[in-house]
C-alpha positions as CSV (number, residue, x, y, z in Angstrom):
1,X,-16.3,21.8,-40.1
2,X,-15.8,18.3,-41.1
3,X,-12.6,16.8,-43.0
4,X,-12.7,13.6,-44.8
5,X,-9.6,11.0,-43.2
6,X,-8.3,9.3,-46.5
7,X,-4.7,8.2,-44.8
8,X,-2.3,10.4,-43.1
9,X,-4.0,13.7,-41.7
10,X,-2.7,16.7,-40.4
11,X,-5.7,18.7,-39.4
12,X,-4.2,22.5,-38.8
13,X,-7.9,23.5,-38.9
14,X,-9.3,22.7,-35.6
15,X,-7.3,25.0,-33.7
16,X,-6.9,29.0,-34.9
17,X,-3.3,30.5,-34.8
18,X,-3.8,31.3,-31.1
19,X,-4.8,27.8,-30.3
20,X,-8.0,28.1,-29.1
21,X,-9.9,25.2,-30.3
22,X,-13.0,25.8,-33.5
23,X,-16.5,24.9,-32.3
24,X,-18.1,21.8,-33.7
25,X,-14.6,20.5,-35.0
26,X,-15.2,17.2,-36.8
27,X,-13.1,14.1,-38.6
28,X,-15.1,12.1,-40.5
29,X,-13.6,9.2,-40.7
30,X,-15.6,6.5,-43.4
31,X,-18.9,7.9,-42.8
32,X,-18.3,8.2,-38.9
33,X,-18.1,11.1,-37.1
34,X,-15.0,11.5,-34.6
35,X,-16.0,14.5,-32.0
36,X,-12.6,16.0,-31.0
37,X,-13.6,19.0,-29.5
38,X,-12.1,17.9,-26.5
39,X,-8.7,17.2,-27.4
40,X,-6.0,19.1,-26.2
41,X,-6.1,22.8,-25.8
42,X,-2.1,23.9,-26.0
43,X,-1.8,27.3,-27.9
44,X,-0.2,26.9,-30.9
45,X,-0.5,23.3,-31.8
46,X,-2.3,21.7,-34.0
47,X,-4.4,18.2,-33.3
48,X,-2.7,15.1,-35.1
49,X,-4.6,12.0,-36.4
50,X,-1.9,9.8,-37.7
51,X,-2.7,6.1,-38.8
52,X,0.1,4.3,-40.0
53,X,1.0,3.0,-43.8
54,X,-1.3,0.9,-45.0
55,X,-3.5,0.8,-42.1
56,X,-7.4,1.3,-40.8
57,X,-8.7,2.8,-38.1
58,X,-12.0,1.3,-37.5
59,X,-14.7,3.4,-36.1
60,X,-18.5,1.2,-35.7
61,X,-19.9,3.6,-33.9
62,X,-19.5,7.6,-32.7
63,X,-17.4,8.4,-30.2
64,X,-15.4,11.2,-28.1
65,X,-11.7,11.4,-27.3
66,X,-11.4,13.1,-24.3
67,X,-9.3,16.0,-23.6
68,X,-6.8,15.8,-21.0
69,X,-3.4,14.7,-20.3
70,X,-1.7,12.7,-23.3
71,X,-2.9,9.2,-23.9
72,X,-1.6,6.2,-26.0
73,X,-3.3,3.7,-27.4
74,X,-0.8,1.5,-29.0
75,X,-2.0,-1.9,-31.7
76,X,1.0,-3.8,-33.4
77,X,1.0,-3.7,-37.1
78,X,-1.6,-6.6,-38.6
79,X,-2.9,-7.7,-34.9
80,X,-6.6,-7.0,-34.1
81,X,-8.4,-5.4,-31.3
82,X,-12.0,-6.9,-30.8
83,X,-14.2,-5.3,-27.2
84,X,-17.9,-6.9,-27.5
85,X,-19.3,-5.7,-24.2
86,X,-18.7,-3.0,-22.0
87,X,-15.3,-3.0,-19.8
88,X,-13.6,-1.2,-17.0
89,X,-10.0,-1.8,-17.2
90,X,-7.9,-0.5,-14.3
91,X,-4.4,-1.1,-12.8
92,X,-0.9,0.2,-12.3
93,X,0.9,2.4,-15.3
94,X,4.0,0.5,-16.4
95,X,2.4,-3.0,-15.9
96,X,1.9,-5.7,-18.1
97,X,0.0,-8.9,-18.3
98,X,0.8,-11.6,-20.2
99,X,-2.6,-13.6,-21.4
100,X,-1.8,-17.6,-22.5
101,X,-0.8,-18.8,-25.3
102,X,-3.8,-20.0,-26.4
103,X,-7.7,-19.1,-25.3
104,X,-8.6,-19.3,-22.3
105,X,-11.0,-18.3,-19.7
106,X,-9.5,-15.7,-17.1
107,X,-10.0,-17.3,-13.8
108,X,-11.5,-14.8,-10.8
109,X,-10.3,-14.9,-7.2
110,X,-13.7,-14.2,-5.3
111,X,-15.2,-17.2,-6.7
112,X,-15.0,-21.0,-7.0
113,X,-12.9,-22.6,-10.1
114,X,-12.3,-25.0,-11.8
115,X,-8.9,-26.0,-13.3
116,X,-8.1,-28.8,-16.1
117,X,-4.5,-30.1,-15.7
118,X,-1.6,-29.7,-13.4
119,X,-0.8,-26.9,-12.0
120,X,2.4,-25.8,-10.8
121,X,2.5,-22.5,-8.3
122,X,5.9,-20.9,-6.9
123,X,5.1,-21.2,-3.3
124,X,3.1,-23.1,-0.8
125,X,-0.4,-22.6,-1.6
126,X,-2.4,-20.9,1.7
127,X,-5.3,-22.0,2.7
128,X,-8.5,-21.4,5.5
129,X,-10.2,-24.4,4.7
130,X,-10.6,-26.8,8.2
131,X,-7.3,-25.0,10.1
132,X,-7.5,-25.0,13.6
133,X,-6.9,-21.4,16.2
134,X,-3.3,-20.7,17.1
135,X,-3.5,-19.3,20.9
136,X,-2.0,-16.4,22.6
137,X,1.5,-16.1,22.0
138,X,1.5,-18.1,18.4
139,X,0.7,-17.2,15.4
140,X,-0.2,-20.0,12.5
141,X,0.7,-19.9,8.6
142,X,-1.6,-22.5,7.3
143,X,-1.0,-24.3,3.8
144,X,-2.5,-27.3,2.2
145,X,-5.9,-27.7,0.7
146,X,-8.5,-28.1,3.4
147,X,-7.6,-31.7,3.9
148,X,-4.2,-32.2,3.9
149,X,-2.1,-29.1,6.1
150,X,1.0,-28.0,7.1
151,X,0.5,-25.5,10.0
152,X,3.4,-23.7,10.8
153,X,3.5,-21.6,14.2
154,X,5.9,-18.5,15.4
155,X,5.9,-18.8,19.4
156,X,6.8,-15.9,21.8
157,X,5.2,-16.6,24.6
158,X,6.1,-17.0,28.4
159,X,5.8,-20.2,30.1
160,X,3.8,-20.3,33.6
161,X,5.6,-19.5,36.9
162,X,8.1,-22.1,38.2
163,X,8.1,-22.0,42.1
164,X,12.0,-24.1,41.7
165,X,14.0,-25.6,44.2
166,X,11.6,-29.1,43.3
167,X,10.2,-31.4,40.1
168,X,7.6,-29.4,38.2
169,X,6.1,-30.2,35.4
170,X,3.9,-26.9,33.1
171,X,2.1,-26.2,30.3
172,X,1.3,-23.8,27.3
173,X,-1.2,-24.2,25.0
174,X,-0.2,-23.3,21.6
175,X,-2.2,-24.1,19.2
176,X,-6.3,-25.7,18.7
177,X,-7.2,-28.1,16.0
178,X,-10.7,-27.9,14.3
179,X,-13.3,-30.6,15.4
180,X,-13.4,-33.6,14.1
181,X,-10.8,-36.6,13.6
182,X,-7.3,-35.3,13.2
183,X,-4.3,-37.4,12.0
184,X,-1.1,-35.6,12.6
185,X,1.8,-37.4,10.7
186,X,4.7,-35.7,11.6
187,X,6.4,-32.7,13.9
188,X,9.0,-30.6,14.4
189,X,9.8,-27.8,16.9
190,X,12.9,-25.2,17.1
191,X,12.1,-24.1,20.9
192,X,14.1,-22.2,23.0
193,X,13.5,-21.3,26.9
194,X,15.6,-18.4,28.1
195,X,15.6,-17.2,31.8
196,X,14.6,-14.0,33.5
197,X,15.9,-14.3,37.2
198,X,19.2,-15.9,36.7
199,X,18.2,-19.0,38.8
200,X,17.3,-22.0,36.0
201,X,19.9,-21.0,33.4
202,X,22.0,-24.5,33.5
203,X,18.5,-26.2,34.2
204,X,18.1,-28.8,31.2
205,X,14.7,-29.6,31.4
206,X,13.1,-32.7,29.1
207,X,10.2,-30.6,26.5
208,X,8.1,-32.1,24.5
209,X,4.6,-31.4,22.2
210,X,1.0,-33.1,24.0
211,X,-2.4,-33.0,23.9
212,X,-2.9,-32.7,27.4
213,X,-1.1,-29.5,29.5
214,X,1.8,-31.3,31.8
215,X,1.4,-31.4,35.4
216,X,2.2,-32.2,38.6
217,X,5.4,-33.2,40.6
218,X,7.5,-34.6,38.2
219,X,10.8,-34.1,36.1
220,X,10.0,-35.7,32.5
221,X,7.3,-36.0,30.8
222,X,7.1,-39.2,30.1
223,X,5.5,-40.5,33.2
224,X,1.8,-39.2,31.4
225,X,1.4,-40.6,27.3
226,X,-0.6,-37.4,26.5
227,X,2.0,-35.4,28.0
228,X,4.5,-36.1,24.8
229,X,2.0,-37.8,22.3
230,X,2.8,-35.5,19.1
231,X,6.5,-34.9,19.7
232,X,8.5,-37.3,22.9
233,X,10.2,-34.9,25.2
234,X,14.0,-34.0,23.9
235,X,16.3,-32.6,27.1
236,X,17.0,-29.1,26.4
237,X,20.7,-28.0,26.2
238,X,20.1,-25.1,28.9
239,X,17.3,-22.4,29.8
240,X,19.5,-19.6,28.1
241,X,18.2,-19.1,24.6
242,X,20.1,-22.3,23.0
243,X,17.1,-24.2,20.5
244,X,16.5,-27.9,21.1
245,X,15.5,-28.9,17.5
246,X,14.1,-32.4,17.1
247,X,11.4,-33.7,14.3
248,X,9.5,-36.6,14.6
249,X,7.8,-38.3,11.2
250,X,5.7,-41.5,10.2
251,X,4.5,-41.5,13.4
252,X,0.8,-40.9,12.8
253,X,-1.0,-39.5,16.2
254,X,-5.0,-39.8,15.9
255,X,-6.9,-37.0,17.6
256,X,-10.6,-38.8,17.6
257,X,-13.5,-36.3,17.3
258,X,-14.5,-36.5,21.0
259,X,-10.5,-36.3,21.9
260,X,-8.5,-33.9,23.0
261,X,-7.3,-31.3,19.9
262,X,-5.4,-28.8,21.8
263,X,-1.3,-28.7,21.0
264,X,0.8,-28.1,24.2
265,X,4.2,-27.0,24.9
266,X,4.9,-29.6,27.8
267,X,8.3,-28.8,29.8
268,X,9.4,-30.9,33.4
269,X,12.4,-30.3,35.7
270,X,14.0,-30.7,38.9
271,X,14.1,-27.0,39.0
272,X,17.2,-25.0,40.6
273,X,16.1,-22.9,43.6
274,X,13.7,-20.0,43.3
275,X,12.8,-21.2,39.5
276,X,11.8,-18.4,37.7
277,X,8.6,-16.2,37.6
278,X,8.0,-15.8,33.3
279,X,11.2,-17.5,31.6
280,X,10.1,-17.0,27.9
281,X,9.7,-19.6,25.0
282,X,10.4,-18.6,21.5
283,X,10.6,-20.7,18.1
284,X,8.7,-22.6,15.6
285,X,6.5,-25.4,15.7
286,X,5.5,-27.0,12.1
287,X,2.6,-29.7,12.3
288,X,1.9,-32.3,9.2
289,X,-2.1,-33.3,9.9
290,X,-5.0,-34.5,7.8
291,X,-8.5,-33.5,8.4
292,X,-10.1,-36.7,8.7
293,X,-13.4,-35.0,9.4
């Protein structure tokens, strides 16, 4: 059976009365044949082809509408539709893309691009381009473009023993820059220390950011350069949980390429009695560097 399409058609005859669907069921639509033997099988109905006033439905070649579930395809009046190659289109129901307002290529994300004119982007844009290792007990969100960074690390971490009852200076290594020269502009940290034992909790001990683990029987840092070389050591309010907050900028600290690159959490005291076996050391730490290379 074939039916000529001429405008609106209602084609009762591809279904019988009980609605089970005629064999070899055809539209011919401008000298194209339309297969729909596979359209819905729902007793009783009848298949619809329905173009609207005054328009074309454009059919180069033959094809099949599959049977199924219901399906829209939906083309404002006077706009056209033009597919040249062969295309997978998937995605989420309900969601919609909005192309530019002129053409343009579509830009892909596994593969390098190139991009004329400014671009402006809603957040900080990531990146793992020449970022350095954040240790045990940190964890690093990295921005910037491979050059210029802005590393910004979560600390929960516990600091080394403290025997107490005598100056101590310790260490914790927090974060690794890549190899290479390294310029780090500016600093900030939002560190806390908070007791375990009960014994250091009115301690106010002087903590700072180095390049070199503190050490050795003293109560500020400032004794060693490399001890406090990326942020000078600020006296913390207490070792109960309180944040010392302090940011240090225009400052520029050079990390040569056969230099040390590591970023420590350096703390010194004259500890109260029986110190304190893991007081813990939560916070940020954001770092402004260059890769110098």
């Amino acid at each position: 059976m074939s039916t000529q399409l001429l405008g609106y058609l209602w084609v009762p005859g591809l279904h019988n009365f009980l609605g089970v669907r005629e064999d070899m069921a055809k539209l011919n639509v401008g000298g194209t044949v339309l297969d729909v033997a596979a359209l819905s099988n729902v007793a009783g109905e009848s298949d619809q082809f329905v173009p609207a006033a005054g328009k074309v439905l454009t059919l180069s070649n033959t094809g099949t509408i599959a049977g199924g579930d219901a399906w829209t395809l939906a083309i404002a009046a006077a706009k056209t539709l033009t597919v040249s190659n062969s295309l997978t289109l998937a995605g989420t129901d309900a969601t919609v893309m909005t192309f530019p307002s002129t053409t343009a290529t579509v830009a892909r994300t596994d593969a390098a691009q190139t991009f004329t004119g400014i671009q402006t982007f809603g957040s900080a844009v990531r990146t793992t381009a020449s970022v350095g290792t954040a240790e045990t007990g940190a964890t690093a969100v990295e921005s910037g473009d491979g050059n210029y960074h802005k590393t910004v690390l979560t600390v929960s971490t516990t600091l080394p023993a403290i025997a107490g009852g005598a100056n101590l200076a310790v260490g914790k290594l927090l974060y690794t820059m890549p190899a290479g020269a390294i310029a780090i502009h500016s600093a900030k940290m939002s560190l806390a220390i908070t007791q375990t034992q009960g014994n250091i909790t009115a301690d106010t001990p002087d903590g700072g950011l180095g390049s070199v683990i503190a050490s050795g029987v003293v109560a500020t840092l400032d004794g060693t350069a490399t001890f406090e070389d990326i942020l000078t050591g600020q006296t913390f309010n207490d070792c109960n949980g309180t944040a010392e907050v302090k940011t240090v900028a225009n400052q520029p600290m050079v990390m040569e390429t056969g230099a040390a690159h590591t970023v420590y959490f350096n703390v010194a005291d004259g500890w109260a009695a029986s110190g304190d076996a893991a007081a813990t050391l939560t916070g940020t730490v954001t770092l402004i560097w260059s890769f110098v290379g």
